[in-house]
PyMOL Python script that loads the backbone (N, CA, C, O; Angstrom):
from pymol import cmd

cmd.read_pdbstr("""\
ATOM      1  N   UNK A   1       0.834  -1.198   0.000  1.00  0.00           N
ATOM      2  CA  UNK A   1       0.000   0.000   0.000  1.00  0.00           C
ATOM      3  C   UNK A   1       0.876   1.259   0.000  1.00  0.00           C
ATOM      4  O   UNK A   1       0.549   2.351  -0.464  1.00  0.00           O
ATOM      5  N   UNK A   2       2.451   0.832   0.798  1.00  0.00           N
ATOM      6  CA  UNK A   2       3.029   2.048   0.043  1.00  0.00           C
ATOM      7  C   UNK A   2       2.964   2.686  -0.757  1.00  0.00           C
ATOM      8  O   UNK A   2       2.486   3.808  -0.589  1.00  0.00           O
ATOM      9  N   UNK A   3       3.449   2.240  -2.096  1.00  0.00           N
ATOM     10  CA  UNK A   3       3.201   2.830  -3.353  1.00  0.00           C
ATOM     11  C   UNK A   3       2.130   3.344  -4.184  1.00  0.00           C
ATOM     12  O   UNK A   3       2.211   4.174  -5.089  1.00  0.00           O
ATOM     13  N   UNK A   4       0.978   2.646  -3.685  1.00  0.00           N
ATOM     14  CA  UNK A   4      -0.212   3.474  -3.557  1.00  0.00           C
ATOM     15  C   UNK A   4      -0.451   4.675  -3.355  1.00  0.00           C
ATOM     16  O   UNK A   4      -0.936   5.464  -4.167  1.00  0.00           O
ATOM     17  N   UNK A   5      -0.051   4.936  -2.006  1.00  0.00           N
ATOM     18  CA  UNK A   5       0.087   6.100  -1.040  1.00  0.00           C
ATOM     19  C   UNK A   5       1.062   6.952  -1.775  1.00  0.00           C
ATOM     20  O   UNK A   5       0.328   7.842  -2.203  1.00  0.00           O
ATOM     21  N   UNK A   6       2.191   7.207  -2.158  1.00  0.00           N
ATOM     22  CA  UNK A   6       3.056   7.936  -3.200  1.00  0.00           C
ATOM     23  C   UNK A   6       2.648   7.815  -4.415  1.00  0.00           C
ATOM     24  O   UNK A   6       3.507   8.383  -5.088  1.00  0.00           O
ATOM     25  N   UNK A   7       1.708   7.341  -5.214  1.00  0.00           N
ATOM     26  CA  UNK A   7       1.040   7.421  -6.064  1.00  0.00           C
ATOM     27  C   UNK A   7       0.220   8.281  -6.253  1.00  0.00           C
ATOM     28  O   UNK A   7       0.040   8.802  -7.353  1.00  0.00           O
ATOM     29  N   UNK A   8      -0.532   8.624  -5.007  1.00  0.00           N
ATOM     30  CA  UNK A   8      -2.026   9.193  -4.740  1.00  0.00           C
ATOM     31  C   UNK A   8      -0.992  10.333  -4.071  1.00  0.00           C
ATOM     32  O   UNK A   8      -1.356  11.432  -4.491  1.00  0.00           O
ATOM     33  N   UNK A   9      -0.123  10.434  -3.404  1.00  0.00           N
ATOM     34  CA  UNK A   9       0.379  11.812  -2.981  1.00  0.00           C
ATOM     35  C   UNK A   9       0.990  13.052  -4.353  1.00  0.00           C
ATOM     36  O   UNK A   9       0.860  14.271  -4.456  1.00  0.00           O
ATOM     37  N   UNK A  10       1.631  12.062  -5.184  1.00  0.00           N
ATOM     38  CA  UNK A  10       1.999  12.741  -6.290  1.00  0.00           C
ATOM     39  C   UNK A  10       0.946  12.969  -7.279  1.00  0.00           C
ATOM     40  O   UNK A  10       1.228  13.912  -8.018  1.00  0.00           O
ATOM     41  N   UNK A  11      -0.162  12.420  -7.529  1.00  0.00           N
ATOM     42  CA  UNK A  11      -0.926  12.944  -8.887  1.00  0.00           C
ATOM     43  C   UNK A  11      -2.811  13.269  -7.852  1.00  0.00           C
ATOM     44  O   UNK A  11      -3.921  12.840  -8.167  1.00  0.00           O
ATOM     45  N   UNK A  12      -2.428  14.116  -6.703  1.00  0.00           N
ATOM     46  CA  UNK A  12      -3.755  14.619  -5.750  1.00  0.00           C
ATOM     47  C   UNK A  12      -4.886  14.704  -7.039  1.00  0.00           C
ATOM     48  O   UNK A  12      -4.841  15.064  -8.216  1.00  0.00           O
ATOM     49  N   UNK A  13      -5.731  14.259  -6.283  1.00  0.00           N
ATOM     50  CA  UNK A  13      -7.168  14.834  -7.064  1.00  0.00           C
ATOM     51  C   UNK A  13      -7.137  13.775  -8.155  1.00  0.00           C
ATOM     52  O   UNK A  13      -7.619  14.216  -9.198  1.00  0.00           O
ATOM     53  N   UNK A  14      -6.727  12.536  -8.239  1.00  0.00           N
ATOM     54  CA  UNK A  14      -6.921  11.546  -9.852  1.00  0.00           C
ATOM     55  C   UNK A  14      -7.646  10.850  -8.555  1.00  0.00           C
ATOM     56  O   UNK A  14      -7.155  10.460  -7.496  1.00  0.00           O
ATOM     57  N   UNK A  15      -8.977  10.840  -9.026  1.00  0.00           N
ATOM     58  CA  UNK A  15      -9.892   9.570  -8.592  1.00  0.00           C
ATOM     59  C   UNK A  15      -9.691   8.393  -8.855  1.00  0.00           C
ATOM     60  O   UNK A  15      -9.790   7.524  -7.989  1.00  0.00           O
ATOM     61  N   UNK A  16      -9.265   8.054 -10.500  1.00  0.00           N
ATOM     62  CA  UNK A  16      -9.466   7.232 -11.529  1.00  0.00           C
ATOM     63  C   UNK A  16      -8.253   6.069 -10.485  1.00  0.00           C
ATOM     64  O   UNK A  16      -8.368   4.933 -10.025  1.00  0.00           O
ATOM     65  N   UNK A  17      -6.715   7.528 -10.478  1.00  0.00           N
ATOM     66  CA  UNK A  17      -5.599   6.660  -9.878  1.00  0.00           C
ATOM     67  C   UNK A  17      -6.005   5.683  -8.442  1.00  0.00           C
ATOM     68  O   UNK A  17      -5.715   4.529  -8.128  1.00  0.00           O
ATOM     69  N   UNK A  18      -6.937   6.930  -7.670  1.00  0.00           N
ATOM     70  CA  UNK A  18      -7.236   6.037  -6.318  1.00  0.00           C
ATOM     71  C   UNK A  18      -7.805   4.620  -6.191  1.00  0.00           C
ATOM     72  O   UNK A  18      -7.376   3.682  -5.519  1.00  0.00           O
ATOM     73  N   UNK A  19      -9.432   4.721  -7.418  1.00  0.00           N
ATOM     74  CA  UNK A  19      -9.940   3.067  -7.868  1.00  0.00           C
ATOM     75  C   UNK A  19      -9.119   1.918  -8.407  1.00  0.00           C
ATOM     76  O   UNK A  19      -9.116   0.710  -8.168  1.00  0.00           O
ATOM     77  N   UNK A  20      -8.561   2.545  -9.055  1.00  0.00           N
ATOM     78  CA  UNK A  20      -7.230   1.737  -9.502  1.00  0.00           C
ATOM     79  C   UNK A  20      -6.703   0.830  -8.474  1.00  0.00           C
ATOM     80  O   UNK A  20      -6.843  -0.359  -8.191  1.00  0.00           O
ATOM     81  N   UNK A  21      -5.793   2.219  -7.848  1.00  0.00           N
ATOM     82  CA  UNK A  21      -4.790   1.359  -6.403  1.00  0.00           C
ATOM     83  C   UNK A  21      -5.943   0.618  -5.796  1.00  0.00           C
ATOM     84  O   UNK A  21      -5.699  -0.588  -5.826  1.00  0.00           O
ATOM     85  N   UNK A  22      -7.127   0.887  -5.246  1.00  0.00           N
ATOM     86  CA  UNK A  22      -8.116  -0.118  -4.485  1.00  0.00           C
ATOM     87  C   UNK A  22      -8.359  -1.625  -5.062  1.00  0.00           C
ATOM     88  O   UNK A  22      -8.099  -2.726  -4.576  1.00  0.00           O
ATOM     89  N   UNK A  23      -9.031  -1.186  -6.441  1.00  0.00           N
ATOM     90  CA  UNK A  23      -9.169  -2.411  -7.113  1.00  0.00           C
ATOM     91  C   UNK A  23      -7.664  -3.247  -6.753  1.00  0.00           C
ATOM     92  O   UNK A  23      -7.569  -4.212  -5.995  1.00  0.00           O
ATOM     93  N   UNK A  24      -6.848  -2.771  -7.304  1.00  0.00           N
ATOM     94  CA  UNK A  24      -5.233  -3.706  -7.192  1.00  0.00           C
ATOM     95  C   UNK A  24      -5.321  -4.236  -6.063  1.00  0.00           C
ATOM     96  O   UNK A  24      -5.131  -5.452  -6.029  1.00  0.00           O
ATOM     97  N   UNK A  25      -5.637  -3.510  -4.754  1.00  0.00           N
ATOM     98  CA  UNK A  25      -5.527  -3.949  -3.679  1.00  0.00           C
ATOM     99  C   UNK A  25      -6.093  -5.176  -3.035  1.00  0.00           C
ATOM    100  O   UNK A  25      -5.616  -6.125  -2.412  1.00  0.00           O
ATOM    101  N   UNK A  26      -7.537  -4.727  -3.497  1.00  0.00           N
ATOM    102  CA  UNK A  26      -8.725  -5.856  -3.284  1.00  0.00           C
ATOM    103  C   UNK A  26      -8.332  -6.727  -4.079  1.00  0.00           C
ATOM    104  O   UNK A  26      -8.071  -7.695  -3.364  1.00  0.00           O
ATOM    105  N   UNK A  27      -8.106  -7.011  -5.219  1.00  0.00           N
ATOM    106  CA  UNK A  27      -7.816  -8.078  -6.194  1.00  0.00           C
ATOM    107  C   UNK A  27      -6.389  -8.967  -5.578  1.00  0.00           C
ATOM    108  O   UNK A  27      -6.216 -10.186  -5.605  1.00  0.00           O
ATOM    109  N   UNK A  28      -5.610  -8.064  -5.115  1.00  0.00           N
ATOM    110  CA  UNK A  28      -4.461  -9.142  -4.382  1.00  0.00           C
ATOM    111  C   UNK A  28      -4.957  -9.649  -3.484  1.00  0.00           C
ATOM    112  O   UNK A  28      -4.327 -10.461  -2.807  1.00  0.00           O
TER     113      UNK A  28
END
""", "prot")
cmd.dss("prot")
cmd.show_as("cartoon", "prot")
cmd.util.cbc("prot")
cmd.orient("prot")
């Protein structure tokens, strides 16, 4: 979930990026 988290810190405000990282998350 790190990289998630620096994902979502660097591109603020992308929703699209946040469902993304979740889905990935849930799916692992």
């Amino acid at each position: 979930m790190t990289v998630c988290s620096s994902i979502l810190r660097t591109l603020r405000g992308r929703r699209s990026v946040e469902i993304s990282c979740y889905a990935s998350h849930i799916r692992n």
